[in-house]
C-alpha positions as CSV (number, residue, x, y, z in Angstrom):
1,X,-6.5,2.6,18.9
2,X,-2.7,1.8,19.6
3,X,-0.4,4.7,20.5
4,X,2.0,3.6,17.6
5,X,-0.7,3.7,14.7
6,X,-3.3,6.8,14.2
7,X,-6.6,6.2,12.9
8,X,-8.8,9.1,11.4
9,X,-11.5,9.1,8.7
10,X,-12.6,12.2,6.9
11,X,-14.1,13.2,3.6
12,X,-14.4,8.9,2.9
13,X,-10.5,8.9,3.3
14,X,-9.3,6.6,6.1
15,X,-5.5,8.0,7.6
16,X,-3.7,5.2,8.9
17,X,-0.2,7.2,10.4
18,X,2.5,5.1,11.7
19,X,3.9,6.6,15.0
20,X,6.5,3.9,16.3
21,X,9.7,5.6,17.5
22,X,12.6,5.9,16.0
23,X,12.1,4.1,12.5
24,X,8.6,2.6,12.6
25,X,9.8,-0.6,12.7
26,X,7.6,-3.7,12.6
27,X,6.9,-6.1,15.6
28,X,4.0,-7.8,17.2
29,X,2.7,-4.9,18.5
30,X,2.5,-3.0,15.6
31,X,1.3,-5.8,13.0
32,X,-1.5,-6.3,16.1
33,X,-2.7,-2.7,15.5
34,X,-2.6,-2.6,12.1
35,X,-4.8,-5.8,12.4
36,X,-6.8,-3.8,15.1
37,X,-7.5,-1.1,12.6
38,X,-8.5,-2.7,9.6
39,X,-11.0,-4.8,11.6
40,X,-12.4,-1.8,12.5
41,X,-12.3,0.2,9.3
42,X,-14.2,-3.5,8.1
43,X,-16.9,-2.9,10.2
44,X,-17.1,0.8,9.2
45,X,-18.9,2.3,5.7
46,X,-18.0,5.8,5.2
47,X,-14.6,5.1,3.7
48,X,-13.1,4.3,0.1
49,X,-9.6,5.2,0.1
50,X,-6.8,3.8,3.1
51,X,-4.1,6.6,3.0
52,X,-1.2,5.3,5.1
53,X,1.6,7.5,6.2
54,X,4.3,7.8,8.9
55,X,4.6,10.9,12.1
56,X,8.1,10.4,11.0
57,X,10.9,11.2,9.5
58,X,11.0,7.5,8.3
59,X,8.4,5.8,6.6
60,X,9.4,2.3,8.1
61,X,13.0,0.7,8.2
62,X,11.2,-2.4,8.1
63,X,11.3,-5.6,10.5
64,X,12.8,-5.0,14.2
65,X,15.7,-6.8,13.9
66,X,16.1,-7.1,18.1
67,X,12.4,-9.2,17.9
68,X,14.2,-11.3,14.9
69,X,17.2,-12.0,17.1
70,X,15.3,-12.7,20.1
71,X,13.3,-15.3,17.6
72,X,15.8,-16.8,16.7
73,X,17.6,-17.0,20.6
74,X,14.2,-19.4,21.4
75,X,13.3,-21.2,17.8
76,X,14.6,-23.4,15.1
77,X,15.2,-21.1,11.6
78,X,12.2,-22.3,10.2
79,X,10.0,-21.4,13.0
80,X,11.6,-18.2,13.2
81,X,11.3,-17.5,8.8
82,X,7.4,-18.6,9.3
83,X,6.8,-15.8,12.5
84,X,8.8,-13.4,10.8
85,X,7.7,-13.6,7.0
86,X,4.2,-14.4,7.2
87,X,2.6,-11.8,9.5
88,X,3.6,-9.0,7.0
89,X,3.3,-10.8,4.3
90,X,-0.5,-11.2,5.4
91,X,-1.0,-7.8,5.9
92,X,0.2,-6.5,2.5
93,X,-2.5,-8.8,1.4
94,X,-5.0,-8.1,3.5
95,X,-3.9,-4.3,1.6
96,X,-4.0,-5.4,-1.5
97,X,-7.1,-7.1,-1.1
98,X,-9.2,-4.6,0.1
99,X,-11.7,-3.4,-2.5
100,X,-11.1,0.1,-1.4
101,X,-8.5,1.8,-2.8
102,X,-5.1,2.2,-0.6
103,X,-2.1,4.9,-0.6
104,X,1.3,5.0,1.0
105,X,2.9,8.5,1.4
106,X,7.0,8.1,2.1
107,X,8.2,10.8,3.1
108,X,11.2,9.5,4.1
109,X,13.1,6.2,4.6
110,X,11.1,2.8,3.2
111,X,13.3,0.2,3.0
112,X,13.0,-3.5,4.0
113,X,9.4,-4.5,5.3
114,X,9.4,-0.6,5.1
115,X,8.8,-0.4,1.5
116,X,7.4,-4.3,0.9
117,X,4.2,-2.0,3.3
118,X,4.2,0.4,0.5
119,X,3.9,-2.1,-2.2
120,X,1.1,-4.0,-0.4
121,X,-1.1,-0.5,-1.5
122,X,-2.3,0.3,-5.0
123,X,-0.9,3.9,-5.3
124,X,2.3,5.4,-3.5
125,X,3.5,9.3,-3.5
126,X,7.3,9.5,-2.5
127,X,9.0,12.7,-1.5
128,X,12.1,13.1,-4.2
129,X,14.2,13.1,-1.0
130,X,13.0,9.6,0.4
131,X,15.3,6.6,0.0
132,X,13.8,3.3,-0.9
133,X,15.2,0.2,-1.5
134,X,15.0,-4.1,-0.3
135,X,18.5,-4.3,1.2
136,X,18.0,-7.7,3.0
137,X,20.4,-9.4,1.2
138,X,23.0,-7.2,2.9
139,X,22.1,-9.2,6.1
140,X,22.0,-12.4,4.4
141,X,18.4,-12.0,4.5
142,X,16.0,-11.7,1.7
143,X,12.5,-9.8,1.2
144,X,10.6,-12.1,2.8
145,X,7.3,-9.9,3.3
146,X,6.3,-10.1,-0.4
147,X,8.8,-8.1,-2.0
148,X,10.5,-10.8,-4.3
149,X,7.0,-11.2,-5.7
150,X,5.1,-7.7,-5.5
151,X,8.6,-5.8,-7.3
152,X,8.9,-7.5,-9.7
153,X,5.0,-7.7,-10.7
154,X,5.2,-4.1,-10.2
155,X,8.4,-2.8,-12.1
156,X,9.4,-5.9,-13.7
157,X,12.5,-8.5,-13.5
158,X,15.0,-6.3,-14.8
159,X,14.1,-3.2,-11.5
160,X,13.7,-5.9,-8.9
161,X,16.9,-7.6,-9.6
162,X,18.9,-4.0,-9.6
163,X,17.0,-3.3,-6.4
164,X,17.0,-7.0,-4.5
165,X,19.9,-8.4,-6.3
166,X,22.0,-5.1,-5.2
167,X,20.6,-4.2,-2.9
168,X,20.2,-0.7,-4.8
169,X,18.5,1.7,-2.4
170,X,17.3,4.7,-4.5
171,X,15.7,8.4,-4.1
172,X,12.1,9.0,-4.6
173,X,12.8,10.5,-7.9
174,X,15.0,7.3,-9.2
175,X,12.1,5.3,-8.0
176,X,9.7,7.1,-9.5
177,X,11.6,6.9,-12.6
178,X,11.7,3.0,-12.6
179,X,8.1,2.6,-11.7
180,X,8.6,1.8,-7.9
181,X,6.2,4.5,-7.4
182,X,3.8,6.7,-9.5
183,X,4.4,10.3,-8.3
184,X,7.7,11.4,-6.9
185,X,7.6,15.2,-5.9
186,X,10.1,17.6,-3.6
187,X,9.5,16.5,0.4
188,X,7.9,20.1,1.2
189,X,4.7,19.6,-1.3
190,X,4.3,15.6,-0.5
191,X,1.7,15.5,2.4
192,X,-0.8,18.3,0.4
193,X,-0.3,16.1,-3.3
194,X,-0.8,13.0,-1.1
195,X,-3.9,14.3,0.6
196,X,-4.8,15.7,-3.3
197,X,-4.9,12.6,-4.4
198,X,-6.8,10.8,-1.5
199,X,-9.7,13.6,-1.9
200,X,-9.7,12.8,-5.9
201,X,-9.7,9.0,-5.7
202,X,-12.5,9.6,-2.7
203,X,-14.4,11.5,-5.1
204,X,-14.6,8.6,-7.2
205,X,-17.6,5.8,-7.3
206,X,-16.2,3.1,-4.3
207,X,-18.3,0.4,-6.5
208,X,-16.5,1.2,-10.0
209,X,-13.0,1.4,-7.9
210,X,-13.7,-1.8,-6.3
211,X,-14.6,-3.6,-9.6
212,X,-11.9,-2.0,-11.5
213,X,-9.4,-3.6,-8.8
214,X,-11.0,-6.9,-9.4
215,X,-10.5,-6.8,-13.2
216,X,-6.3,-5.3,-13.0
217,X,-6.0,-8.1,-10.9
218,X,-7.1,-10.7,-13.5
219,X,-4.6,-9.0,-16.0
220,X,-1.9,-10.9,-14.1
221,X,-4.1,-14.0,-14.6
222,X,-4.0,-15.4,-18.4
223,X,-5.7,-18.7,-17.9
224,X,-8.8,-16.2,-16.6
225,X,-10.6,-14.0,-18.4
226,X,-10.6,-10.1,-17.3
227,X,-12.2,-9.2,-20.8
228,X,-15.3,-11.0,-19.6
229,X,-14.6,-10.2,-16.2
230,X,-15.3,-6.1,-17.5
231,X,-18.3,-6.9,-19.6
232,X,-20.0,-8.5,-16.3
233,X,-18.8,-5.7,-14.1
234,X,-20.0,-2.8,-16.4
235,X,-23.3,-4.4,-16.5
236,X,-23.6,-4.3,-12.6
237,X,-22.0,-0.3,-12.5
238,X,-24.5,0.4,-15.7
239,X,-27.6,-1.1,-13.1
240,X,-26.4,0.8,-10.6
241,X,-28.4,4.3,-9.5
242,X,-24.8,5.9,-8.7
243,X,-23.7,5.5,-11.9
244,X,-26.5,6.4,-13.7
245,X,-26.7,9.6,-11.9
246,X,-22.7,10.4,-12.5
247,X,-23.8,9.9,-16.4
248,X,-26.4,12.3,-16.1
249,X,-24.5,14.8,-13.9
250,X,-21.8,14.7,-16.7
251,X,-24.3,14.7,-19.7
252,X,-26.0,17.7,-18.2
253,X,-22.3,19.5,-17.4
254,X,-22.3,18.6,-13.4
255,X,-19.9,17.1,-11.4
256,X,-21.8,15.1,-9.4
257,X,-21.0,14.8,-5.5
258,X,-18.9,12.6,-3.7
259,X,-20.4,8.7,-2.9
């Protein structure tokens, strides 16, 4: 595994922790080991939940902006949008896509690519302290990593245009506030909630998870149909023997065990 991103799995949660010094910014190297990991974790069955976080103080800061420039030295702008927009906005996908469940713990700074990373996962845990925020358009840049598209899906058009049109970068607790995030707590307590809540979604059946991501996703679909969409996946979790023995551990007053 690359020296600039961690990999452990315990208790069927994967840890991917970002180590690229100063401000974990993104390059070729690091979107190559974040590639390098998820092929692995692919090809690996004793996970459910993707918990990424950073050895830093900063989350990410986003896109190295001394790769951009170099880009831009050897390439025609539209060469240079296409090699710097679409590697990340692939792997927020690849994220998003993956019918396990996924996490982002900020701790700190996410801004930029930064925060369009965090996005990318289902659930994200910011410390109250961390400052967040798309600030491209202070560089006469734009959020080009998915961030136009995932914000305002996620907190509507009203919080992306304050954050993108402003450039508005807020706290954890703002952000939590405006539905950027869903738990904002102080910086001290965020690695032990984070974990908390890796071990509880772990906990979890990885089929019903992976079929209740299917189903939110078709919410943002109207010309599909997620109603039918959860009649057919309850009859494949009501077949299943994992779910009938979580209904009987919960008839009979048991949690049941992990898997």
């Amino acid at each position: 595994m690359s020296t600039m991103l961690g990999l452990t799995v315990t208790d069927g949660v994967a840890t991917l922790t970002l180590d690229r010094p100063p401000v974990n910014a993104f390059n070729a190297a690091l979107f190559a080991a974040f590639a390098g990991a998820l092929d692995t974790l692919a090809a690996r069955g004793d996970w459910c939940v993707l918990h990424i976080r950073s050895a830093l103080s900063a989350f990410s800061a986003g896109a190295d902006l001394t790769e951009i420039s170099a880009r831009l030295a050897r390439q025609n702008a539209r060469e240079a949008a296409v090699a710097t927009t679409r590697p990340l906005q692939q792997l927020c996908q690849r994220i998003s896509d993956l019918p396990q469940v996924s996490l982002a713990e900020i701790a700190g700074a996410a801004v930029g690519g930064g925060f369009e990373l965090a996005l990318g996962c289902d659930l994200r845990i910011a410390a109250n302290e961390a400052r967040i925020g798309l600030p491209e358009a202070g560089l006469g840049l734009l959020p080009g990593g998915g961030g136009t598209q995932r914000l305002t899906w996620l907190a509507g058009a009203a919080t992306a245009a304050r954050i993108i049109l402003a450039a508005d970068v807020v706290d954890g607790k703002t952000a939590r506030e405006l539905g950027m995030v869903q738990w904002a707590v102080p910086r001290p307590q965020l690695a032990d909630e984070a974990r908390k809540i890796a071990t509880r979604v772990a906990g979890l059946s990885p089929l019903s998870l992976a079929a209740c991501k299917v189903c939110m996703r078709l919410a943002g679909e109207p010309e599909r149909d997620g109603f039918a969409a959860e009649t057919e996946w309850s009859g494949r979790l009501m077949a299943t023997e994992d779910t009938q023995r979580r209904v009987a551990a919960f008839l009979a007053g048991v949690r049941p065990a992990r898997g």
